[in-house]
N, C-alpha and C positions, 0 to 999 in steps of 0.2 A: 256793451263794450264794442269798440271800434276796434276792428286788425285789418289792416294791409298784408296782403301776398302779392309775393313774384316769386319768377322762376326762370332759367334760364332752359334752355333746348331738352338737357338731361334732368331736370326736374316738371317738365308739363305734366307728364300724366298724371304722376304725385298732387302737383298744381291742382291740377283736376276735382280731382278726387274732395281734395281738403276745400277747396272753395265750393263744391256740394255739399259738403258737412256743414261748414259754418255757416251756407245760405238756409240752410233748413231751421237753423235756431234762431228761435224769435229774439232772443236776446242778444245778436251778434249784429252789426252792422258792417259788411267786407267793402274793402275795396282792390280788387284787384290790379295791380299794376304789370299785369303778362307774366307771361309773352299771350300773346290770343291766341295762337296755333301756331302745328311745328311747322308753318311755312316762313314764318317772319322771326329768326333765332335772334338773340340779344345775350350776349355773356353775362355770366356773372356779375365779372365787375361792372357795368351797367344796370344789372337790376335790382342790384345789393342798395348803392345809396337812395334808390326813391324810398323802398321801405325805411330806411334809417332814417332820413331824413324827415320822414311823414311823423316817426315816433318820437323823433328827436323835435320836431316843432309842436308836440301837439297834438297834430293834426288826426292819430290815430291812439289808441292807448297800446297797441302791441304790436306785431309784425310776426310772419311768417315767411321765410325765405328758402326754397330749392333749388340745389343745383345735383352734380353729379352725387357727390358725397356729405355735402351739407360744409364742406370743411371751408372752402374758398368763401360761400359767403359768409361765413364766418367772421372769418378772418376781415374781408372789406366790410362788413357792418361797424367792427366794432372798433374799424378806424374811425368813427364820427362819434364825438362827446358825449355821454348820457345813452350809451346805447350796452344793452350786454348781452350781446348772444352768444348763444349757445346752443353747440350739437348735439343732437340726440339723436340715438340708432335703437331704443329700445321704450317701455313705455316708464320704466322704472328711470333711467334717466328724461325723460321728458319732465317727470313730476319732479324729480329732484333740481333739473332746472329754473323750475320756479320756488321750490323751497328753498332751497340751499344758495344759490347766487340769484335769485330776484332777477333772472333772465326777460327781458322785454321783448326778444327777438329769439325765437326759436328757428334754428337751422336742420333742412332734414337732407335727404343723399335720395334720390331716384334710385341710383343705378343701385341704392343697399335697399332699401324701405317699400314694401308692396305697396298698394293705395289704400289697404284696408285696416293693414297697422299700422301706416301713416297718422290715419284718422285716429288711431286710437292713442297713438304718442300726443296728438294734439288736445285731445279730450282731457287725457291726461295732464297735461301741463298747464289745460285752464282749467281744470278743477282745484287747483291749490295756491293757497296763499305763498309769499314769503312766512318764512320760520315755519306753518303749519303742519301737524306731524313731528314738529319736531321741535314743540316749545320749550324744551329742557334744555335747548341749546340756544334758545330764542338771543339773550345777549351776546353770544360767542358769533353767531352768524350777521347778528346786526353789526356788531363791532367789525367783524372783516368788512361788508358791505361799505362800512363809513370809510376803509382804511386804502380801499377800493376807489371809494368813490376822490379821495385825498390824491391818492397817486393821477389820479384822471386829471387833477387841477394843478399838479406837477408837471405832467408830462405834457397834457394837450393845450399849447400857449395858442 
């Protein structure tokens, strides 16, 4: 699996942290997109679209985004087509991020998230499928997903 991370000023350490996790798993392929250290800061809204972009072409099959609260990149990720992220603050929503909305783009919060539950909100969130765990609702959640994905080709001309 291929993920891209950034992070902006208030998410490096987090950054940190999560880009030595994924570098350890033989199965992970990272690309970091920064910040490289707290000398060279880049806001959010600049470090939000590489990732989306990278996911949104392709080019990566997931993303990982930090900032202070995880909420701003949020928000500017999932202005770009084909992208769904979401914030997690705990490891039970991490997971549910990927079951429940088919989250591509995990957003986490510095200033909320130590580096070590960090890692473990991410563990968590590539450990599970869409619907898994919860395939008794497998059509109810794929049906939102499509009706999701319907408004996306509505809204974003």
């Amino acid at each position: 699996m291929r993920i891209a991370v950034a992070s902006d000023l208030s998410g490096f350490p987090l950054k940190q942290a999560i880009i030595e996790y994924l570098s350890g798993r033989q199965d992970i392929e990272v690309t970091d997109f920064g910040i490289e250290d707290e000398d060279h800061p880049k806001p959010y809204i600049e470090q939000a679209p590489k990732v989306a972009s990278a996911v949104q072409t392709g080019t990566v099959d997931k993303g990982i985004l930090i900032c202070g609260t995880g909420q701003g990149m949020a928000i500017a990720a999932n202005k770009h087509k084909g992208i769904y992220a979401c914030v997690a603050t705990d490891i039970f929503s991490g997971e549910r991020a990927s079951i429940i909305n088919n989250a591509n783009i995990l957003t986490l919060g510095g200033w909320i998230t130590a580096p070590f539950h960090g890692v473990q909100i991410v563990e968590a969130w590539l450990s599970v499928g869409f619907t898994e765990k919860m395939e008794f609702k497998k059509e109810f959640l794929t049906r939102n997903y499509q009706l999701v994905q319907e408004m996306e080709e509505k809204h974003f001309k």
